[in-house]
Structure formats: C-alpha cells, structure tokens
N, C-alpha and C positions, 0 to 999 in steps of 0.2 A: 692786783689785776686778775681779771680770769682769764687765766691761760692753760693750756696743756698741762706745763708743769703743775701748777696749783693743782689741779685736779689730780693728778700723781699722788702729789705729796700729801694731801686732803686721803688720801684712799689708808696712809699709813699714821694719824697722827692721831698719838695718843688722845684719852679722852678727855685728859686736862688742858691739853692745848689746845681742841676742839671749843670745852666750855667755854674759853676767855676769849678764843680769836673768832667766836662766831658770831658776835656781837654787830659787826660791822662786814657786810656781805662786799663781795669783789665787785670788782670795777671793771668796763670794759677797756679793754686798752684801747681801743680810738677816743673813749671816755678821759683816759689820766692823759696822754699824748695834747688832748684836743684843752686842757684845762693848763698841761707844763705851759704849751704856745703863748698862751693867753696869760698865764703868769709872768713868761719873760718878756710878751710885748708891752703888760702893763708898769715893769720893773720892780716887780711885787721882790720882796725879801725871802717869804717863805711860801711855798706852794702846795696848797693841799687838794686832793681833787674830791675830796668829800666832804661832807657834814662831817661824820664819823671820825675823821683826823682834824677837820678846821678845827673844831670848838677845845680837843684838847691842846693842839699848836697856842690858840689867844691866851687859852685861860690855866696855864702847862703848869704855872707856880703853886698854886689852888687847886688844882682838881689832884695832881698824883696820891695825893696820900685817900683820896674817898676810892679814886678807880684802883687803887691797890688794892683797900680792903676788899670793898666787891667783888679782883680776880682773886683773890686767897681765898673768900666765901667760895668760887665756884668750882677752883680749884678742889677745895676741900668736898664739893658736894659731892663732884662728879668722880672724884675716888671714894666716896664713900658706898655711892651706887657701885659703881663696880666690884667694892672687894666685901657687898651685901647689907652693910651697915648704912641708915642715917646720917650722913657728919652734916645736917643741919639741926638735929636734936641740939637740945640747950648746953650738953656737956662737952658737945666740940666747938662751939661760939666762946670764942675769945674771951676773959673778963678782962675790965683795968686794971692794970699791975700785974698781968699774970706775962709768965713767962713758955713763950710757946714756942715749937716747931714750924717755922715759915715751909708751904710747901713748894715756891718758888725757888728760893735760895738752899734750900736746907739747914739754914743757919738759924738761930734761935733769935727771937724777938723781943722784945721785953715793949709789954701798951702801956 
C-alpha cells in the first residue's frame, strides 16, 4: 500500500531490494481496503488487490522458479552498478551445472 511508512522505508532500502520490489508499484489503501471487502463479500479464498500479486497467487506452483531467476538477475545487476562492475556481462550469468553464490539467501546453488 502507499502509505507514510512505505515511503519511509522506500527512502532507506537498499538497491537490491529496490531492483526486485519495484516491479509492482503501491496500491492505495482505499484501493486494497475496497478489493479485501469485495473479497470477503464474495467468499473468495485468497485476496489479491492487484494484477501484480493475482497472477503469481493462481499460477504460484509455475512461476517461482522463472520469477527467482529474474530477481537474482536483478539482484545481481543492481550490485554490480553499484560496486562499478557489469554482473550482466556473460561471466556473471549463471551456467547449467555450475555452482554459485545465491544473492538472496547467501547460500550456494547448484543449476
């Protein structure tokens, strides 16, 4: 939702969380308020008030593993602009079988 705090918190947040969560712009809160109502009047199960959260809510099984790689790509871009380097040059793209640095988790990966 766009509220105060968000905009707070938006003032401090790093540029890798910037990269991935700006995909999908705020909502206004009469906006999410006015779509919760409508959810529980229709006795919907799960309630999303955007495109942006509906389509991965339906299709949640199938899409994690494409919209991972994509936030790792951006992840990795947007630290690579900052610390001067590239990381979309060919030598920071993932191969199959290789075994890498997640910059999410910190934990290594294996494609």
């Amino acid at each position: 939702m766009d509220t105060p705090p968000l905009a707070e918190e938006n003032r401090w947040k790093p540029a890798e969380t910037r990269a991935v969560g700006g995909t999908i712009g705020p909502l206004s809160a009469e906006r999410v308020a006015s779509v919760i109502v409508d959810g529980i009047d229709r006795r919907r199960f799960a309630i999303c008030p955007g495109t942006g959260t509906r389509v991965p809510a339906r299709f949640g099984s199938v899409l994690p593993p494409l919209l991972n790689r994509g936030f790792d790509r951006r992840v990795a871009w947007s630290a690579g602009r900052r610390s001067g380097h590239d990381a979309r040059s060919p030598e920071h793209i993932p191969r199959e079988g290789a075994t890498w640095v997640c910059h999410l988790c910190r934990g290594l990966t294996e494609l």
